[in-house]
C-alpha positions as CSV (number, residue, x, y, z in Angstrom):
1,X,-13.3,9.0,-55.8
2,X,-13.1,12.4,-56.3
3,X,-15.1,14.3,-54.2
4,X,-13.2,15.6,-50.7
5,X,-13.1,13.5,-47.8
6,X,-16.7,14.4,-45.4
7,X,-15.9,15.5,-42.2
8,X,-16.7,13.3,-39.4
9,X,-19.3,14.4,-36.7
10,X,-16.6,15.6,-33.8
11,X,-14.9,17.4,-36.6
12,X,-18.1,19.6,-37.4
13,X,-18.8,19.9,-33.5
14,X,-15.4,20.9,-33.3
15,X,-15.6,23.5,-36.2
16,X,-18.9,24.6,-34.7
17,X,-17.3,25.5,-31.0
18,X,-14.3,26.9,-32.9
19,X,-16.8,29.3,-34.5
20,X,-18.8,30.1,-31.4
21,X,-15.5,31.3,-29.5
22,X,-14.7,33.5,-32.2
23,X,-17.7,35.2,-32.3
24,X,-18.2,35.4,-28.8
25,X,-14.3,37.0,-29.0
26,X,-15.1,39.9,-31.7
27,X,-18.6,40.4,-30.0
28,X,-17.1,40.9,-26.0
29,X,-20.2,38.6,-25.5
30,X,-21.5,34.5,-26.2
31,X,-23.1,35.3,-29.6
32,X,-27.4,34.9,-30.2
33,X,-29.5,33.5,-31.9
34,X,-28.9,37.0,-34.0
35,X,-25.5,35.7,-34.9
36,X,-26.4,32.1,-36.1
37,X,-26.6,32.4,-39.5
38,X,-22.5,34.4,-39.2
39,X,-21.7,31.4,-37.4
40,X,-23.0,29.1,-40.0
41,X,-21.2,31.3,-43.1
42,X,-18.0,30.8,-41.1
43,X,-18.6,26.7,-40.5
44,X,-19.4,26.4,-44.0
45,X,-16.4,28.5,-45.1
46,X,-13.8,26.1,-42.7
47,X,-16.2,22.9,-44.3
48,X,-15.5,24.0,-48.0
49,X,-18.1,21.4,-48.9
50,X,-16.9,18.2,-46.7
51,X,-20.3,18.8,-44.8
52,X,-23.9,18.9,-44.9
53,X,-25.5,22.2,-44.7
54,X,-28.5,21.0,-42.8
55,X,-26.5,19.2,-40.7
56,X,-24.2,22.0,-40.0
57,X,-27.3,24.6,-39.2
58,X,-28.6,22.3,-36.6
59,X,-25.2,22.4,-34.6
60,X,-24.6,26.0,-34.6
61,X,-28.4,26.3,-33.5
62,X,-28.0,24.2,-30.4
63,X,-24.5,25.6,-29.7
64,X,-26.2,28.7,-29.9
65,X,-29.4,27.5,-27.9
């Protein structure tokens, strides 16, 4: 009862992409493989805990793929 609300799948996806245009905005260029572990410290940031790590990675990774 007390623990946040988890985010829903599209919400993460939608986090994800969110990410992804942002780096690809302050690099000039789509972000790497390089960047993936960025992306996922900004994700998990915008999560603040509503979403599984693990699950997270695996998104940005085949964003990023």
């Amino acid at each position: 009862a007390y623990l946040p609300a988890r985010l829903t799948e599209a919400e993460v996806e939608a986090l994800v992409a969110d990410e992804v245009t942002a780096a690809a905005q302050a690099l000039g260029s789509q972000p790497t493989m390089r960047q993936m572990g960025q992306v996922i410290k900004a994700v998990n940031a915008r999560a603040q805990g509503r979403a599984d790590g693990s699950a997270i990675a695996a998104k940005v990774k085949a964003a990023l793929a």
